[in-house]
C-alpha positions as CSV (number, residue, x, y, z in Angstrom):
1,X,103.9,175.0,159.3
2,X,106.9,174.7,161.1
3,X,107.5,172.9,164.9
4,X,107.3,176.3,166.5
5,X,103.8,177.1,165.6
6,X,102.8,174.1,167.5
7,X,101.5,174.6,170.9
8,X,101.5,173.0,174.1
9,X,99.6,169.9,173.7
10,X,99.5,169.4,169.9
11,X,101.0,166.6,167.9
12,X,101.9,166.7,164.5
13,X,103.9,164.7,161.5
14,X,107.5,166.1,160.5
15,X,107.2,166.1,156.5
16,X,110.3,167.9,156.1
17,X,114.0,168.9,158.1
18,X,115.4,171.9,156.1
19,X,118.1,172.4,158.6
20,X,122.2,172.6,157.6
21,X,123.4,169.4,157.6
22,X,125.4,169.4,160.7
23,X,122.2,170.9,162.3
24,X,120.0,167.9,160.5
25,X,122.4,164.7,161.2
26,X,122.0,166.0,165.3
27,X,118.3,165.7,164.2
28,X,118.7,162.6,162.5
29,X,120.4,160.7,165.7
30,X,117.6,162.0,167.9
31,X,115.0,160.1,165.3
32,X,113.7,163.9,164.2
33,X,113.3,162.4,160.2
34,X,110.2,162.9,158.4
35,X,107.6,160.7,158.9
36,X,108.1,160.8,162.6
37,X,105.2,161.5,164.8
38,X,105.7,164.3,167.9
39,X,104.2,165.4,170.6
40,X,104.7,168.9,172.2
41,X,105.2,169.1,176.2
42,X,105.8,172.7,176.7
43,X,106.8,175.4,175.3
44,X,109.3,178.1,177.7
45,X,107.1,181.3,178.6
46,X,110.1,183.3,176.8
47,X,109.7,180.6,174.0
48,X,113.1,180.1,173.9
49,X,112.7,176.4,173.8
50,X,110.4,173.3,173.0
51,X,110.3,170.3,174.8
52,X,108.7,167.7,172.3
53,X,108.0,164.1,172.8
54,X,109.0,161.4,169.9
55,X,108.0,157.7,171.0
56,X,109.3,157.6,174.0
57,X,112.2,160.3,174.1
58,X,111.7,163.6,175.5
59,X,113.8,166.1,173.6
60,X,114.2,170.1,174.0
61,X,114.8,171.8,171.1
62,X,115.9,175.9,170.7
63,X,113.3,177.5,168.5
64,X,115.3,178.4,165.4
65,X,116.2,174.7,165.5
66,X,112.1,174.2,165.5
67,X,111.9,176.3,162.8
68,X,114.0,173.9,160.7
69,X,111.3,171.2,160.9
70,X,108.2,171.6,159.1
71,X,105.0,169.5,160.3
72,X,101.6,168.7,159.5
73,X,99.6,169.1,162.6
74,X,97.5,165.3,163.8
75,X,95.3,164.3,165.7
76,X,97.2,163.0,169.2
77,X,97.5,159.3,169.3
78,X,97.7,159.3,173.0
């Protein structure tokens, strides 16, 4: 599944970034690499955006860039 299937509340594990690499090293600075754990804050009623948390960084992400990142939904380590 990909990030934008995720809803308000969920967490899940990226396991893959299939974005273009300009796309993917903006990813890559903000610590979006697989393996990472996220957290998703809210989602915009026109879902337009995400707003995910990784450790401690709240980042908002447009949904086609969401769609880029496949995860594997967790259990939230809260």
């Amino acid at each position: 599944m990909d990030l934008s299937e995720l809803q308000k509340g969920e967490c899940g594990i990226i396991t893959k970034v299939t974005a273009e690499q300009v796309l993917k090293s903006r990813l890559n600075s903000f610590g979006i690499t697989k393996g990472a754990r996220i957290y998703v804050i809210e989602q915009t009623i026109s879902k337009n955006t995400i707003e995910i948390r990784l450790h401690s960084t709240k980042i908002a992400l447009r949904i086609n860039e969401a769609k880029t990142i496949e995860v594997e939904r967790t259990e939230c380590e809260i």
